[in-house]
C-alpha positions as CSV (number, residue, x, y, z in Angstrom):
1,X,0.5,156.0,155.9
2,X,0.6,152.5,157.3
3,X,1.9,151.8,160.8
4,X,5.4,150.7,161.1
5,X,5.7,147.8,163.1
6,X,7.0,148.2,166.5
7,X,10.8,148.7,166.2
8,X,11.9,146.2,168.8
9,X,10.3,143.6,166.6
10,X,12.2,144.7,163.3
11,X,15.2,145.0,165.7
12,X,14.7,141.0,166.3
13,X,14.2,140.5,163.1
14,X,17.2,141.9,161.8
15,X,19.2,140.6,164.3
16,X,17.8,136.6,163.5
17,X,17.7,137.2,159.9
18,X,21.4,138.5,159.8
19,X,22.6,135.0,162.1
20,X,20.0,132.7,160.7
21,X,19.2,131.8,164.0
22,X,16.4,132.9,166.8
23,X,18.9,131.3,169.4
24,X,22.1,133.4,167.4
25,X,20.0,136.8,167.9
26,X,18.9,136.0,171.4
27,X,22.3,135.5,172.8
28,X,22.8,139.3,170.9
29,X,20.4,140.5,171.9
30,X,20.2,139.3,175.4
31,X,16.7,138.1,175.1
32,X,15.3,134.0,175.4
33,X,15.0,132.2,172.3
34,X,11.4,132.2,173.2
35,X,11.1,136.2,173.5
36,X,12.7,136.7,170.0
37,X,10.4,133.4,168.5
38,X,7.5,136.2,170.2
39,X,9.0,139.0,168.3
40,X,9.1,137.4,165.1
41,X,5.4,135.8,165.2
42,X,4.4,139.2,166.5
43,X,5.9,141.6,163.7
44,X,4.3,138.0,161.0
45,X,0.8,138.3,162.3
46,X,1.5,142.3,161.9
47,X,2.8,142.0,158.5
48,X,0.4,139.5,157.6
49,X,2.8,137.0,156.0
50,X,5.8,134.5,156.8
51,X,9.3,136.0,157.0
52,X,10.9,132.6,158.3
53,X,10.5,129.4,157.7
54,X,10.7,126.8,160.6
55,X,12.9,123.9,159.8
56,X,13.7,121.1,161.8
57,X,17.1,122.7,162.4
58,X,17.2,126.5,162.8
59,X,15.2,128.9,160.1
60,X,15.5,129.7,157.4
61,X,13.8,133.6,155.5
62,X,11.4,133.0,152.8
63,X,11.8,135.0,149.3
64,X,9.9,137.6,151.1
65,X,11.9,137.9,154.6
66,X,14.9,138.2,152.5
67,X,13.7,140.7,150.8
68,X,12.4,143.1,153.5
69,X,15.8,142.2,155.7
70,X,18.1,144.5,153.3
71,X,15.9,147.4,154.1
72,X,15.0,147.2,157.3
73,X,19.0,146.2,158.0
74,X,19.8,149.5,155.8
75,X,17.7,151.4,158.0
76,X,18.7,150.7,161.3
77,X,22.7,151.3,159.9
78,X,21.6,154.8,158.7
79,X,19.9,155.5,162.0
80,X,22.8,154.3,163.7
81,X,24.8,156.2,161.5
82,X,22.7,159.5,162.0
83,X,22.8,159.2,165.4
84,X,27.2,158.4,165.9
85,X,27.3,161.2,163.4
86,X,25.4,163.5,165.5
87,X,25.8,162.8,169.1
88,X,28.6,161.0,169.7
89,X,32.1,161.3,169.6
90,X,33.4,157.7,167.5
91,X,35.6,155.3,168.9
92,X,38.7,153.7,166.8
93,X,37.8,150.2,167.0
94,X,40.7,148.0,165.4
95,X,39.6,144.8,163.3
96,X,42.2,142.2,162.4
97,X,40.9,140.7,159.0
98,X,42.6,137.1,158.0
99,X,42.1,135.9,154.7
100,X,43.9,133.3,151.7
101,X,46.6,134.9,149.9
102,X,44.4,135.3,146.7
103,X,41.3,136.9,148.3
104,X,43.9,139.0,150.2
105,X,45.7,140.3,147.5
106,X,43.3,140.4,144.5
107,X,40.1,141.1,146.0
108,X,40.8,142.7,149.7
109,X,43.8,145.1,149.0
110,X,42.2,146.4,145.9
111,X,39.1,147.5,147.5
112,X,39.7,148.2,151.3
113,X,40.0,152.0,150.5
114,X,36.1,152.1,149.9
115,X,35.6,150.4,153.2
116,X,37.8,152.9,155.2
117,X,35.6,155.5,153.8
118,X,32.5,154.4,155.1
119,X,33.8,153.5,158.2
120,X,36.8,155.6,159.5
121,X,36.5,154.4,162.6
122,X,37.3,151.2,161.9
123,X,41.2,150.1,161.8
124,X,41.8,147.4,159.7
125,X,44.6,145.2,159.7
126,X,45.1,142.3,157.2
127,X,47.3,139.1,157.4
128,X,47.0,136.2,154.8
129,X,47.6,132.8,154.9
130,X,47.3,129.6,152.6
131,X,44.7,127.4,154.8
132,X,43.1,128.1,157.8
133,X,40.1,126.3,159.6
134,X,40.1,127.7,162.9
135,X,40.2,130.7,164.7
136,X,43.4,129.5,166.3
137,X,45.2,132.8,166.6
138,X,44.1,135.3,169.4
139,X,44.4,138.4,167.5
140,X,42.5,137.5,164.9
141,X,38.9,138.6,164.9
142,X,37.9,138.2,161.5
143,X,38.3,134.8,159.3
144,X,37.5,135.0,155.4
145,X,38.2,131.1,154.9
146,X,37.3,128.8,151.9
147,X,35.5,125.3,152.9
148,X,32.6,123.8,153.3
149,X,31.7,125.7,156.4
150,X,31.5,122.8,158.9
151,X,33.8,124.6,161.4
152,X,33.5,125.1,165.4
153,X,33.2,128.8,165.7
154,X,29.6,130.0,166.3
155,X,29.8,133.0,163.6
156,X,30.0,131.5,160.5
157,X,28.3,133.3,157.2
158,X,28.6,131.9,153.4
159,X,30.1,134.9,151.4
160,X,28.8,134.0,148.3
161,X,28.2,130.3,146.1
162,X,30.8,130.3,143.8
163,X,31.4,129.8,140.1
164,X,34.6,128.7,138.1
165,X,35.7,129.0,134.6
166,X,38.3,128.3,132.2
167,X,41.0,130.8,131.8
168,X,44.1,131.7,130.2
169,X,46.4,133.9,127.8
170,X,45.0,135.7,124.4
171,X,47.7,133.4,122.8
172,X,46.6,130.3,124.4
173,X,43.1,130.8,123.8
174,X,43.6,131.2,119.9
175,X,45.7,127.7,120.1
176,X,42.1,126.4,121.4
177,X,40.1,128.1,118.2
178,X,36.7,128.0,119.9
179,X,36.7,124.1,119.9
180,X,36.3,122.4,123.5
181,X,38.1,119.2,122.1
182,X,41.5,121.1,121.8
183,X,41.3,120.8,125.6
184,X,42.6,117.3,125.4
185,X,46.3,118.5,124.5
186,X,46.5,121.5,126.8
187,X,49.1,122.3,129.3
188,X,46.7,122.0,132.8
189,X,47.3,124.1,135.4
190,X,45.9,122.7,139.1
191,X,45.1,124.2,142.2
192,X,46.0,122.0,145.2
193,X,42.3,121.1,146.7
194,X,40.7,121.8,143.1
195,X,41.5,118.7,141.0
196,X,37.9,117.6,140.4
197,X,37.1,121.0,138.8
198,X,38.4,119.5,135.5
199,X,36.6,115.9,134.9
200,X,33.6,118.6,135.8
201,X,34.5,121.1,133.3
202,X,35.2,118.5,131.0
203,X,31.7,117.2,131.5
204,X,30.5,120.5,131.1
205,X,32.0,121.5,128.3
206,X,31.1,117.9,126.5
207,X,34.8,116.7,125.9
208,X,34.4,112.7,125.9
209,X,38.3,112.5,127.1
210,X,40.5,112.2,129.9
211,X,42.3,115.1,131.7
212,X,45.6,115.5,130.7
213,X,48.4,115.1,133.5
214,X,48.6,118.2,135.1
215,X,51.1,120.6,134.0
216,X,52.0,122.6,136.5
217,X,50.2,122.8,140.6
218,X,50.2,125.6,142.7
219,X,49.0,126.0,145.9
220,X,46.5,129.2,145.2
221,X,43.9,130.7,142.5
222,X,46.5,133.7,142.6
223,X,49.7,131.3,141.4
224,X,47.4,130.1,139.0
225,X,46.5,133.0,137.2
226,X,49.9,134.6,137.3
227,X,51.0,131.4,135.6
228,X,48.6,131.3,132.8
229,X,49.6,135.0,132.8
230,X,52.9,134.8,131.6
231,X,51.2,133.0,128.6
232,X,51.7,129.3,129.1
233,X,48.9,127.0,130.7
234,X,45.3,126.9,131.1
235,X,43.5,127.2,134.5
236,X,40.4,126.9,135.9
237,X,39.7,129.9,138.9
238,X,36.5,131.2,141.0
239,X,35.0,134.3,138.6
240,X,35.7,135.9,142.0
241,X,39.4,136.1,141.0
242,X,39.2,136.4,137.5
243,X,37.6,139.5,136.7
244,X,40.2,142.0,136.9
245,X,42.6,140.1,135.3
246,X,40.1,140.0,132.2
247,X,38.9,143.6,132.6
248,X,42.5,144.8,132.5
249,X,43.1,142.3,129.1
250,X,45.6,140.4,130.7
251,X,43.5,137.2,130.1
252,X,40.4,135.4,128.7
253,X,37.9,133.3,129.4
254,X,38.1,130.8,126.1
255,X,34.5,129.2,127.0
256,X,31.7,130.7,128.3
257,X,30.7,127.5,130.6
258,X,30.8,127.8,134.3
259,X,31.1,124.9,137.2
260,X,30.0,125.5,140.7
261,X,33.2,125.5,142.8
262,X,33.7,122.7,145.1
263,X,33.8,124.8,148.2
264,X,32.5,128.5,149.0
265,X,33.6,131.3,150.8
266,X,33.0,132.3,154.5
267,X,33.0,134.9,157.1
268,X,33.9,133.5,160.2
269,X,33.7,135.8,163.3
270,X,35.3,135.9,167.1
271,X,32.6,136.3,169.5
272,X,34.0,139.4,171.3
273,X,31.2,141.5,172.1
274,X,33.3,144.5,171.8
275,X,34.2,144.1,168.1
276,X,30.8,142.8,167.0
277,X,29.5,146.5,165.6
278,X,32.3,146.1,163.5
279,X,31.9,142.7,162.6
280,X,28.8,143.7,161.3
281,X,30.0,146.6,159.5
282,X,32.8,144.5,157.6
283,X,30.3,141.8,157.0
284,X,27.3,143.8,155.2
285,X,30.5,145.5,153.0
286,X,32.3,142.4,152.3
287,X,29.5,140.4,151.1
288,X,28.2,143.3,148.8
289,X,31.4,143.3,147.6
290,X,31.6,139.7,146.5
291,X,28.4,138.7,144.7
């Protein structure tokens, strides 16, 4: 059996690979940047091959630090687990969870049973809101916000890169007959922040017209698709959103063509040290969750 490397090394690594940043997993660690760039060459030389790449900015893992992160990750949550489980009495830690009404309701609620039961420990308590880009409310230690990710807090992670597609009624998709062009007469429905997701699916799709004037705006993906719900309109939502909704029958996806949503999701953290096991804990669930 080969030698494991030393764990305080994979305990750097873990730590730089989840933050994406030797300077990130120092400041956790309470080691210098220079003591985890040690680690790192260390546990490389050991391993015999590049886990990061060095970029003029930060780092970045290569195809094969990704890949040993989720394991190596993995294992130090079951030993953690193992050793709460067995030696230690677990404290209720309580995490307040922010997110957009439509991640809220059609992807949070839905699911946060499954969290609770890997973690009873952890209280959560969700609020929702339309827009957020800051941390500007003390009791909120968690942020699941939708932007480009160019934000002040420290803790930022990308969720996920998101797709889009076309979606509506059974009835309005059999107005459409499986022909793009019918597009050019439909009753648009837009999400405030979204507009540019049509000309793009319109490209896409390879409908040489204009958009039509937009039938109806809402403020949210989840206005949206109880709008096309009630069997008028024609949206286009993040697949994030969409799936139950077409699982359960309630609506369709008329054309299987996809456009990259303009903005992505993010985590973005508070930087109390007492909440940041269950940061983490919320974090490795929530983005497992979501791709």
């Amino acid at each position: 059996m080969r030698r494991l490397p030393h764990v305080t090394w994979l305990s750097t690594f873990e730590a730089a690979a989840r933050h994406g940043s030797f300077a990130a997993a120092a400041d956790e660690l309470n080691l210098t940047p220079a003591a985890v760039s040690q680690h790192i060459k260390l546990l490389e030389e050991t391993l015999e091959m590049k886990l990061f790449k060095r970029l003029p900015k930060g780092v970045e893992l290569t195809d094969i630090g990704q890949a040993y992160a989720q394991p190596v990750r993995q294992s130090f949550v079951d030993l953690q687990t193992a050793t709460d489980g067995l030696f230690q009495t677990k404290k209720q830690t309580t995490l307040h969870v922010r997110a957009s009404i439509s991640f809220g309701v059609i992807v949070l609620a839905p699911r946060l049973h499954e969290f609770r039961a890997l973690h009873p420990e952890i209280n959560v308590v969700v609020s929702t809101t339309v827009w957020s880009d800051r941390l500007n409310d003390a009791t909120i230690d968690v942020d699941i916000r939708y932007g480009n990710g160019d934000w002040p807090e420290r803790d930022i992670w990308q969720l996920r890169r998101g797709q889009a597609s076309l979606i509506c009624s059974p009835q309005v998709a059999s107005t459409l007959q499986g022909d793009p062009a019918q597009l050019k007469a439909a009753d648009i429905v837009s999400i405030v922040g979204s507009e540019n997701d049509w000309p793009r699916m319109f490209g896409e799709l390879g409908v040489k017209s204009v958009v039509p004037s937009t039938w109806l705006s809402v403020e949210s993906s989840l206005l949206a698709l109880e709008s096309v719900a009630a069997g008028r309109g024609i949206a286009i939502v993040d697949t994030l959103f969409t799936k139950n909704y077409v699982n359960r029958g309630d609506l369709v996806v008329p054309f299987e063509e996809a456009v990259p949503t303009s903005q992505n999701f993010y985590l973005v953290a508070s930087p109390d040290r007492k909440i940041r096991s269950a940061v983490a804990c919320f974090h490795d669930w929530i983005g497992s969750i979501v791709r």
